[in-house]
PDB file with SEQRES, HELIX, SHEET and CRYST1 records, atoms N, CA, C and O in Angstrom:
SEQRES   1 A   65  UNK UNK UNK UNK UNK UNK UNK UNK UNK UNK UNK UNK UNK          
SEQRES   2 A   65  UNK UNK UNK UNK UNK UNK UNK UNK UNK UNK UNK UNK UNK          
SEQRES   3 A   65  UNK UNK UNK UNK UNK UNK UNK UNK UNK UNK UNK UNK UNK          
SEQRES   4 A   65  UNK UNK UNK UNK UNK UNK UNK UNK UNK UNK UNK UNK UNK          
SEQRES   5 A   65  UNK UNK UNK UNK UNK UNK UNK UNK UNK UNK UNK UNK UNK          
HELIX    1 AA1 UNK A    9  UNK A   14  1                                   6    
HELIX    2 AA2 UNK A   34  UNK A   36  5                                   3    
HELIX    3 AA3 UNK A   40  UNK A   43  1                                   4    
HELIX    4 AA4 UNK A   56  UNK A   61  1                                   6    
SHEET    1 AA1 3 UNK A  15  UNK A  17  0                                        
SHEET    2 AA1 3 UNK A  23  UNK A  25 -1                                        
SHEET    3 AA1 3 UNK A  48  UNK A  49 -1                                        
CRYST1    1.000    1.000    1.000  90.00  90.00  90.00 P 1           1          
ATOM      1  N   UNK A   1       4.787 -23.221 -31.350  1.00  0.00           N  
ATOM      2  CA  UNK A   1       4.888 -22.005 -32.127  1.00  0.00           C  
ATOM      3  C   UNK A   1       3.492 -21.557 -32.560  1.00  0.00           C  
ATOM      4  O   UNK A   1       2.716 -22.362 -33.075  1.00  0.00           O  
ATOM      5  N   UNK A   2       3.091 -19.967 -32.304  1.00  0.00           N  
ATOM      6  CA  UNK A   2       2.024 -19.849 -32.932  1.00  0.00           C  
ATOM      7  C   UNK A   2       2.079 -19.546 -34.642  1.00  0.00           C  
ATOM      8  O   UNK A   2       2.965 -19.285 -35.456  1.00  0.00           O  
ATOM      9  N   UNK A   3       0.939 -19.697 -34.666  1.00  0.00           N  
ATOM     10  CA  UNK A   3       0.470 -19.195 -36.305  1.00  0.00           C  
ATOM     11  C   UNK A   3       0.627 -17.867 -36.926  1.00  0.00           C  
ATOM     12  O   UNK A   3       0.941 -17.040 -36.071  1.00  0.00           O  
ATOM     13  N   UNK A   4       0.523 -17.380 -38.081  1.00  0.00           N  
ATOM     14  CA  UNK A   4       1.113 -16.339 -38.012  1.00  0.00           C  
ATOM     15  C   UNK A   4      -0.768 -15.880 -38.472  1.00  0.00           C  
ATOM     16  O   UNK A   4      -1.676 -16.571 -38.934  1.00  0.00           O  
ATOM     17  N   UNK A   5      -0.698 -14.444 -38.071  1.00  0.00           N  
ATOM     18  CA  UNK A   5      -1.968 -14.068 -38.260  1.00  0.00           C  
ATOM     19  C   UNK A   5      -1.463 -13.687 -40.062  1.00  0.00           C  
ATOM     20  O   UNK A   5      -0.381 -13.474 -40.609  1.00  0.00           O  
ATOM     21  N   UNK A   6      -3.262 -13.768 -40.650  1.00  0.00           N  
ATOM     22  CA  UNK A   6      -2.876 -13.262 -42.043  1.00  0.00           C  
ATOM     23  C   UNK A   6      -3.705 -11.557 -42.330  1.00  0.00           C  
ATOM     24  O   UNK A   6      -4.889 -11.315 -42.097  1.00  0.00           O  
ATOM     25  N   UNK A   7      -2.955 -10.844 -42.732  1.00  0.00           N  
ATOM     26  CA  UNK A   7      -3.948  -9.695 -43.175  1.00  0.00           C  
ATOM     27  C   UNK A   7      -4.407  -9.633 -44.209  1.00  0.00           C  
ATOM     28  O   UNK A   7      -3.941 -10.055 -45.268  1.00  0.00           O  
ATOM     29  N   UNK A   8      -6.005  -8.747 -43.891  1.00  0.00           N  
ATOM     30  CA  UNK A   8      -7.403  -9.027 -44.684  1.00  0.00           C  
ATOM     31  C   UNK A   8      -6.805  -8.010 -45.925  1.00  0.00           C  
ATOM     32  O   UNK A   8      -6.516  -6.886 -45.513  1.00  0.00           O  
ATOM     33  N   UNK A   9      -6.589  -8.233 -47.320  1.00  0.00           N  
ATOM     34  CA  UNK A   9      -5.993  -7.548 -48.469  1.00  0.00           C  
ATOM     35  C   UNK A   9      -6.803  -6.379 -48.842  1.00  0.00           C  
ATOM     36  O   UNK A   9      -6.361  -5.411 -49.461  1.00  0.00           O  
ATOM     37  N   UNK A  10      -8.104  -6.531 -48.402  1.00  0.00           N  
ATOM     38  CA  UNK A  10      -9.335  -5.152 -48.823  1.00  0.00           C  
ATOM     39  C   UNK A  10      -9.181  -4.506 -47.771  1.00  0.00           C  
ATOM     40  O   UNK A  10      -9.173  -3.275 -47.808  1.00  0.00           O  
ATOM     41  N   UNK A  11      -9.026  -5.194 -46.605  1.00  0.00           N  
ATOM     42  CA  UNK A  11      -8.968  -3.525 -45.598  1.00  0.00           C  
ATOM     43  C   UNK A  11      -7.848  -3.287 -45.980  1.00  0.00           C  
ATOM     44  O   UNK A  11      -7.977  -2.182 -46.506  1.00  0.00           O  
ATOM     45  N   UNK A  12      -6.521  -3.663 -46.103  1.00  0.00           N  
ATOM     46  CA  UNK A  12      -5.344  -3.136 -46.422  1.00  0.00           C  
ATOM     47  C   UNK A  12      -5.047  -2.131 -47.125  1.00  0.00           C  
ATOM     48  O   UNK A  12      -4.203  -1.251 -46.956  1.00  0.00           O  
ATOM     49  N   UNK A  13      -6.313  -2.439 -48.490  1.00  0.00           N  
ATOM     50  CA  UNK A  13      -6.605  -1.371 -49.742  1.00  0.00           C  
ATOM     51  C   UNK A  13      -7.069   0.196 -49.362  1.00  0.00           C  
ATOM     52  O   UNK A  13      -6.698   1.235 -49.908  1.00  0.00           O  
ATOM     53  N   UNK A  14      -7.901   0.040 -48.366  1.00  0.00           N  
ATOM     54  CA  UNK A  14      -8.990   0.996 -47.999  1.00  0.00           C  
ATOM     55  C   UNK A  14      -8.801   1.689 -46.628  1.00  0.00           C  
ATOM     56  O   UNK A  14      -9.267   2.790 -46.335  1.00  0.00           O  
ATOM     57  N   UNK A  15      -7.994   0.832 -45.765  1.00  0.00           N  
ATOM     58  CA  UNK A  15      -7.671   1.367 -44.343  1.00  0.00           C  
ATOM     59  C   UNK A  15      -6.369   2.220 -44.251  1.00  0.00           C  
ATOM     60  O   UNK A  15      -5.677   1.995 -45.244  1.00  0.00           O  
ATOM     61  N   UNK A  16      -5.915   2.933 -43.581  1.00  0.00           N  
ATOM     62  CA  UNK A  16      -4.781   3.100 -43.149  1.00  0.00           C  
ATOM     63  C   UNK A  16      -4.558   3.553 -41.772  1.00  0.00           C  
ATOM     64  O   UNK A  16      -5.379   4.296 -41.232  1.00  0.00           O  
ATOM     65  N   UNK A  17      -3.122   3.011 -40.954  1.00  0.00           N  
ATOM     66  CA  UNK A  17      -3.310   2.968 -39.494  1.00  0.00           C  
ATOM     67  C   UNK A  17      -2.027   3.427 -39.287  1.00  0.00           C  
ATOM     68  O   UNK A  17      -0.920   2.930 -39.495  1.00  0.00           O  
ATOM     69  N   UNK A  18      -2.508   4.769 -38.709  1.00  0.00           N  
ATOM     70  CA  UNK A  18      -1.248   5.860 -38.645  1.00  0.00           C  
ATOM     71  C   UNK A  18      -0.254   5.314 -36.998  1.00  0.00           C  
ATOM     72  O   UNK A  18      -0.739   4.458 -36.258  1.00  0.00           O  
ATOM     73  N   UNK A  19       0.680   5.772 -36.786  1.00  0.00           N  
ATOM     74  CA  UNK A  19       2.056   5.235 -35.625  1.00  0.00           C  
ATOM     75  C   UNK A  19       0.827   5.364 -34.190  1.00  0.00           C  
ATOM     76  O   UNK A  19       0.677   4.536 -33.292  1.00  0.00           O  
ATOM     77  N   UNK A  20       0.247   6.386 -34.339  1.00  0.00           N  
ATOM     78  CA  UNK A  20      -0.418   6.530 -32.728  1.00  0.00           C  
ATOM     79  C   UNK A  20      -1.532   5.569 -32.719  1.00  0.00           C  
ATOM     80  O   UNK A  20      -2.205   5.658 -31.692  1.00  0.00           O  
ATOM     81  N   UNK A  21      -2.028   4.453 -33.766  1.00  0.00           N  
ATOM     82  CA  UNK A  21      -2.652   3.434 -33.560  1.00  0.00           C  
ATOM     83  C   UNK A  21      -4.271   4.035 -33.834  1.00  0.00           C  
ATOM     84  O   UNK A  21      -5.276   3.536 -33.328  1.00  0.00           O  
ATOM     85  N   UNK A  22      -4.252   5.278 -34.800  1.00  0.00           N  
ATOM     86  CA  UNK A  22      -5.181   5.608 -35.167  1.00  0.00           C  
ATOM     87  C   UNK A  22      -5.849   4.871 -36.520  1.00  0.00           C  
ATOM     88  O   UNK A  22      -5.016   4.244 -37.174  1.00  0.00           O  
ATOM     89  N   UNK A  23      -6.968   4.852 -36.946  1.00  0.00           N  
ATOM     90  CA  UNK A  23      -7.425   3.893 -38.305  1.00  0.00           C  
ATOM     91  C   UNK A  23      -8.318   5.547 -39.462  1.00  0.00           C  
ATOM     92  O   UNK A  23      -9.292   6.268 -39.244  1.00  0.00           O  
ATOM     93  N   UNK A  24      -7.750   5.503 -40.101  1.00  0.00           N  
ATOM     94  CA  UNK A  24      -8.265   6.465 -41.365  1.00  0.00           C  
ATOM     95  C   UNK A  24      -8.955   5.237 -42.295  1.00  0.00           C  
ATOM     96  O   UNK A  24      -8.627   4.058 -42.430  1.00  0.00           O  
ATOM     97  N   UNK A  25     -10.034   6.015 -42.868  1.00  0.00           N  
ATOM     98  CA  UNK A  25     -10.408   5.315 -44.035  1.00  0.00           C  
ATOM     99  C   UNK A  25     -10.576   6.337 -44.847  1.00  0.00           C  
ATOM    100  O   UNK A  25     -11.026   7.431 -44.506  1.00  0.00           O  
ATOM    101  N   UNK A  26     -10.130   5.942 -46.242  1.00  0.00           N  
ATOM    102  CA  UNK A  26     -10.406   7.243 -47.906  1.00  0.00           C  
ATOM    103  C   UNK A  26     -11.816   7.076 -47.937  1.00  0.00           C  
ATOM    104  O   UNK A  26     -12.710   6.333 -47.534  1.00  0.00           O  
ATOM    105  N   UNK A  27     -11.524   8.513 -48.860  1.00  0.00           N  
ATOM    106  CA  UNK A  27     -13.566   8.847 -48.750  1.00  0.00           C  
ATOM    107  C   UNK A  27     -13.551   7.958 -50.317  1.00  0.00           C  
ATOM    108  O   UNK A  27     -12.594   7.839 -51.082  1.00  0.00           O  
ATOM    109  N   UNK A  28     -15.304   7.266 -50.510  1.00  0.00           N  
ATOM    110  CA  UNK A  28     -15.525   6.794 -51.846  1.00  0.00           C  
ATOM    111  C   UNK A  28     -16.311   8.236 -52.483  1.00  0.00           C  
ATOM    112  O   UNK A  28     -16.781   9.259 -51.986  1.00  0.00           O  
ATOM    113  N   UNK A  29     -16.155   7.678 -53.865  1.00  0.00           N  
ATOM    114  CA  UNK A  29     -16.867   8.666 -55.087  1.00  0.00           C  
ATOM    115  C   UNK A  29     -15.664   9.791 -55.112  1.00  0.00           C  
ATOM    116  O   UNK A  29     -15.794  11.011 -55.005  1.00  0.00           O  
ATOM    117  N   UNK A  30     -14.382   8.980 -55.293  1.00  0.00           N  
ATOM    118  CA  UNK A  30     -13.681   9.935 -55.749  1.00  0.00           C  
ATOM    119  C   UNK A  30     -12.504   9.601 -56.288  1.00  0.00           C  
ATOM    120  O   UNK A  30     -11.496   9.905 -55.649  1.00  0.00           O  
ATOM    121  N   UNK A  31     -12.387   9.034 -57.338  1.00  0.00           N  
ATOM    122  CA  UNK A  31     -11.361   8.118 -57.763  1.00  0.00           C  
ATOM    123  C   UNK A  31     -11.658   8.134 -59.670  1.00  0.00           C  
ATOM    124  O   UNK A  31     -10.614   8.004 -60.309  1.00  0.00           O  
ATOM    125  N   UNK A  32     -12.828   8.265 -60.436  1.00  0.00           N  
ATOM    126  CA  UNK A  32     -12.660   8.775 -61.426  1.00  0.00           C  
ATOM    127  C   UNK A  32     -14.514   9.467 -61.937  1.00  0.00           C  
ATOM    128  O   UNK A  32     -15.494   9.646 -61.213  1.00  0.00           O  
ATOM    129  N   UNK A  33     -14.376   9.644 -63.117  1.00  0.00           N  
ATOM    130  CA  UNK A  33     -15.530  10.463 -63.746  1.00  0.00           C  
ATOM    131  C   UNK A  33     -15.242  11.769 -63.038  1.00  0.00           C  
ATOM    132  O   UNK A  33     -16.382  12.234 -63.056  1.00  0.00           O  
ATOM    133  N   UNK A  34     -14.592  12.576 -62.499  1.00  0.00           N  
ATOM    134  CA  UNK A  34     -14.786  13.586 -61.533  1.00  0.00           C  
ATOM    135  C   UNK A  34     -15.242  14.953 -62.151  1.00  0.00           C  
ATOM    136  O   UNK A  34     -15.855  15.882 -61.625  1.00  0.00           O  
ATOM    137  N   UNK A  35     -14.848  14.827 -63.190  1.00  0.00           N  
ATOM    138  CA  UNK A  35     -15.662  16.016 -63.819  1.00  0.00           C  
ATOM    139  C   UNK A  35     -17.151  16.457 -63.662  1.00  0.00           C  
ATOM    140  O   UNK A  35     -17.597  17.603 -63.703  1.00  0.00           O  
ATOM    141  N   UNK A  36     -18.006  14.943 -63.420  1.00  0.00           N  
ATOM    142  CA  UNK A  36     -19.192  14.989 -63.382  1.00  0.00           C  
ATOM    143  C   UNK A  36     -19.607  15.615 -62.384  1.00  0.00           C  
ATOM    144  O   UNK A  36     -20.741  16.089 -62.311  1.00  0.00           O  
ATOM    145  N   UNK A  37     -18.444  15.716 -61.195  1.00  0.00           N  
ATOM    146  CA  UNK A  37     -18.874  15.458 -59.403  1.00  0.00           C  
ATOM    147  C   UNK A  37     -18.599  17.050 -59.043  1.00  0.00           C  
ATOM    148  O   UNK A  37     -17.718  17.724 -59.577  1.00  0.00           O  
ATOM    149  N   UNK A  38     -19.700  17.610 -57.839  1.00  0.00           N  
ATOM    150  CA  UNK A  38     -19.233  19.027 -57.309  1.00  0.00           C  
ATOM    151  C   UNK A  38     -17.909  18.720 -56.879  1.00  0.00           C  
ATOM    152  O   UNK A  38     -17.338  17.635 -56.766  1.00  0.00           O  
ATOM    153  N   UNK A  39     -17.419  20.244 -56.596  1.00  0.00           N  
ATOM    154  CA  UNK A  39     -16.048  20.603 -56.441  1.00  0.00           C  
ATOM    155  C   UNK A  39     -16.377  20.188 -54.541  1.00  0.00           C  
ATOM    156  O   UNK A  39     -15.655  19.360 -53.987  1.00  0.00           O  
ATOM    157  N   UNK A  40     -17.224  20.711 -53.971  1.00  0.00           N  
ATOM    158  CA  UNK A  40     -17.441  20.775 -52.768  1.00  0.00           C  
ATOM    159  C   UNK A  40     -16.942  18.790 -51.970  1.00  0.00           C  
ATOM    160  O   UNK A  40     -16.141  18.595 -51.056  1.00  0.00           O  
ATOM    161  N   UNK A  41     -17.808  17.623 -52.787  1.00  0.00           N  
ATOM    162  CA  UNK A  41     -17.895  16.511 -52.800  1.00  0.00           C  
ATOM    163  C   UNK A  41     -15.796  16.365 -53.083  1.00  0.00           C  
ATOM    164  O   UNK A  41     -15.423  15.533 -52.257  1.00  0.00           O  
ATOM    165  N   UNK A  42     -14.925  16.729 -53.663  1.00  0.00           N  
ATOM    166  CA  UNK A  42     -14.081  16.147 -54.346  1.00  0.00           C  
ATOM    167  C   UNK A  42     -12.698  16.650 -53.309  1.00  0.00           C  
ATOM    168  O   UNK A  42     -11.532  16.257 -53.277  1.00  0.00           O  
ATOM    169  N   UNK A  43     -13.448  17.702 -52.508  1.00  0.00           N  
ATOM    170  CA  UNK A  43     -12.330  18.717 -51.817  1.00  0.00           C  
ATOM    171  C   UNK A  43     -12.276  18.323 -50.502  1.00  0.00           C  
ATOM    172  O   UNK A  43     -11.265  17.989 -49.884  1.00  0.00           O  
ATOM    173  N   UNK A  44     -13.623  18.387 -50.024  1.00  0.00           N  
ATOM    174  CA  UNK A  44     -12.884  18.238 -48.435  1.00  0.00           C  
ATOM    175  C   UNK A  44     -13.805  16.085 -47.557  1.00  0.00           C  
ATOM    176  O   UNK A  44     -14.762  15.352 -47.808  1.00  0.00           O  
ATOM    177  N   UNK A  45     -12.662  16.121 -46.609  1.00  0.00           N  
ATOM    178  CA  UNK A  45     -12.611  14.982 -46.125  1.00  0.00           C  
ATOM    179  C   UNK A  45     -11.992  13.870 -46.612  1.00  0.00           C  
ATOM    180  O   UNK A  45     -12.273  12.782 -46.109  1.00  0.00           O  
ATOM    181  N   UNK A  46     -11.116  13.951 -47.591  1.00  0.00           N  
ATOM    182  CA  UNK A  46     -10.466  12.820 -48.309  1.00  0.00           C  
ATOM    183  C   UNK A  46     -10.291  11.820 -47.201  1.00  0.00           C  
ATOM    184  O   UNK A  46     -10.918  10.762 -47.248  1.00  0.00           O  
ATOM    185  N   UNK A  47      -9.448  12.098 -46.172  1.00  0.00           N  
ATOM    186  CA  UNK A  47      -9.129  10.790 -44.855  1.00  0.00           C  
ATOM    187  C   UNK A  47      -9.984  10.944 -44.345  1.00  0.00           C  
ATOM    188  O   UNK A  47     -10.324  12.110 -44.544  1.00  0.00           O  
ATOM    189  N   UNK A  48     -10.775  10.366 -43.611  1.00  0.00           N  
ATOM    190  CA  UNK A  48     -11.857  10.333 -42.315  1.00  0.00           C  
ATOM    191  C   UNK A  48     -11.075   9.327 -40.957  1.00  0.00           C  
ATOM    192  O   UNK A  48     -10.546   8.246 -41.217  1.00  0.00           O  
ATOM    193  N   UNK A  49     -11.107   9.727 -39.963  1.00  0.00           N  
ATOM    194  CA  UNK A  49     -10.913   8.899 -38.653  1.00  0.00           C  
ATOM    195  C   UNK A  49     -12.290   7.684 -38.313  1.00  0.00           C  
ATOM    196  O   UNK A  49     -13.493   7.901 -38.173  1.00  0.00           O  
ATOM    197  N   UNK A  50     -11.788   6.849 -38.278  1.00  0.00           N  
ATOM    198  CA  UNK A  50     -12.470   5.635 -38.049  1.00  0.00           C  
ATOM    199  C   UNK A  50     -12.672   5.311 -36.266  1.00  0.00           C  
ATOM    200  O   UNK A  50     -11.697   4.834 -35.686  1.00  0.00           O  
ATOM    201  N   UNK A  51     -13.711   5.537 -35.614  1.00  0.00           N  
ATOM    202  CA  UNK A  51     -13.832   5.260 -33.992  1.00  0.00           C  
ATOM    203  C   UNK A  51     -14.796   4.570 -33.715  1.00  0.00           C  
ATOM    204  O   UNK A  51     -15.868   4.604 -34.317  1.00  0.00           O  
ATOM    205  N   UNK A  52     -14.483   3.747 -32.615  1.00  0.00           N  
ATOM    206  CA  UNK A  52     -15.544   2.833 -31.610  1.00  0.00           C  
ATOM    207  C   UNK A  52     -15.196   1.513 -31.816  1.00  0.00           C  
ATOM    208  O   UNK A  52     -14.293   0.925 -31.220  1.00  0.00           O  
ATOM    209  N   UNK A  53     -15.827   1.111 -32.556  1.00  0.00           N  
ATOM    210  CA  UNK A  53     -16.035  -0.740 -32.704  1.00  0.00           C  
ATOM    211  C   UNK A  53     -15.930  -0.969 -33.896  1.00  0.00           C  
ATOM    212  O   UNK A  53     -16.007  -2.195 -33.978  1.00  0.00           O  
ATOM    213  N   UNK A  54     -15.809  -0.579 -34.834  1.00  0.00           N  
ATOM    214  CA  UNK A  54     -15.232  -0.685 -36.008  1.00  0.00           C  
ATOM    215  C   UNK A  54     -13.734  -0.259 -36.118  1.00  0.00           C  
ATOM    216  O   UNK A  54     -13.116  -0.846 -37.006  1.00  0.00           O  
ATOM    217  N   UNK A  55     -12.948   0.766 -35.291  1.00  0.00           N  
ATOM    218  CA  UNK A  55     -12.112   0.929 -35.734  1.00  0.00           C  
ATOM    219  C   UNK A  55     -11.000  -1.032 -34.885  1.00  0.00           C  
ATOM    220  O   UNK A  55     -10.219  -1.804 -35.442  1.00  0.00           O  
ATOM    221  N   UNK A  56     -11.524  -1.007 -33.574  1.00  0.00           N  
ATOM    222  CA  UNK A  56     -11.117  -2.121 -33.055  1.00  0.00           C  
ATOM    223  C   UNK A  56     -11.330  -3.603 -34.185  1.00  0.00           C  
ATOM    224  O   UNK A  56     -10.495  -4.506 -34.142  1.00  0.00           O  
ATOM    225  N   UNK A  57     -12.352  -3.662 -34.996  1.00  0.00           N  
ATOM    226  CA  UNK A  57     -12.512  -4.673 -35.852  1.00  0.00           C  
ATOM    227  C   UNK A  57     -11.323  -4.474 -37.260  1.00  0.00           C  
ATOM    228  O   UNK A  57     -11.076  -5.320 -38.119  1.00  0.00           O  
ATOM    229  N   UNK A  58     -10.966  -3.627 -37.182  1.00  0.00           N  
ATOM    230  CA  UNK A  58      -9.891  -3.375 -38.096  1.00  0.00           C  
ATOM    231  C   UNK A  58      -8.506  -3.339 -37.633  1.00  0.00           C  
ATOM    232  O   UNK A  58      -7.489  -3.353 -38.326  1.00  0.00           O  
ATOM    233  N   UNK A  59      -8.599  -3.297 -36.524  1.00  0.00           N  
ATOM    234  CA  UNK A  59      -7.209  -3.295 -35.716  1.00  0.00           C  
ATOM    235  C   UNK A  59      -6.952  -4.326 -36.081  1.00  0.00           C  
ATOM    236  O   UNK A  59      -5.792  -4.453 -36.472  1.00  0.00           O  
ATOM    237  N   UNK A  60      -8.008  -5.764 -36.157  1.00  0.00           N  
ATOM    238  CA  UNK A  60      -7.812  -7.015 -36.064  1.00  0.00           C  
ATOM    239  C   UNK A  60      -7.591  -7.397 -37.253  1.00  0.00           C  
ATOM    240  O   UNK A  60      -6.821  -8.357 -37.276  1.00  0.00           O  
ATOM    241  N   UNK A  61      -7.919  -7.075 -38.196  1.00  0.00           N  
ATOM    242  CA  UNK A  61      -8.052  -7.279 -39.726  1.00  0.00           C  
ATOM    243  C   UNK A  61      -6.161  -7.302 -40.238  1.00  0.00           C  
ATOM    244  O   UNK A  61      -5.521  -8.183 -40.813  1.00  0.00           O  
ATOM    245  N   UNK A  62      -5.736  -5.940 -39.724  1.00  0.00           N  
ATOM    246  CA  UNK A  62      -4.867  -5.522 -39.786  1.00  0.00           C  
ATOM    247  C   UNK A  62      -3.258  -5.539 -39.143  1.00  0.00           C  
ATOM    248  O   UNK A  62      -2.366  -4.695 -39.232  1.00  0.00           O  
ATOM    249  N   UNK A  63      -3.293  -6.688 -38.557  1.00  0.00           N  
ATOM    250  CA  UNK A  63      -2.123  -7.321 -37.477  1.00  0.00           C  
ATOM    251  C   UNK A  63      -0.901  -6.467 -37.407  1.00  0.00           C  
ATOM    252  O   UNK A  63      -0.319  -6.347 -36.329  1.00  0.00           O  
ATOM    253  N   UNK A  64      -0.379  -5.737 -38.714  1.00  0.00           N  
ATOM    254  CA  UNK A  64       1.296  -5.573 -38.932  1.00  0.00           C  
ATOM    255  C   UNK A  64       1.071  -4.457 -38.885  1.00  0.00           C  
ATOM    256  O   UNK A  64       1.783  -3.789 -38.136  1.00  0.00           O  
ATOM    257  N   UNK A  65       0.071  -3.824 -39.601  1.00  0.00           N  
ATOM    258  CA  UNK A  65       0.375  -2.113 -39.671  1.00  0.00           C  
ATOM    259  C   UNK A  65       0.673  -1.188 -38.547  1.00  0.00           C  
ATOM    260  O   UNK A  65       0.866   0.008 -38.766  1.00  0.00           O  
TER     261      UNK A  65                                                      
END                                                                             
């Protein structure tokens, strides 16, 4: 019997891996103080697409999703 793979709990936090096997990561500097922060910084790109060799290193991180 094999082992069961375990998933990494911080990428879990920070990644997300949509049905077509795509990897998003949330944008940082935007989670509180926001008053301080331009409107421009707070509005656009919240998800970003993750590609190349990092997104494959997270595939791995990420076994179940």
């Amino acid at each position: 019997m094999a082992n069961k793979l375990k998933t990494h709990s911080g990428a879990a936090k920070r990644f997300k891996i949509t049905k077509s096997k795509k990897v998003f990561s949330s944008k940082q500097w935007n989670n509180h103080l926001l008053t301080n922060k331009w409107k421009t910084n707070k509005k656009f790109g919240y998800w970003k697409e993750v590609v190349g060799a990092t997104a494959k290193m997270l595939k791995n991180l990420l076994p179940y999703k």
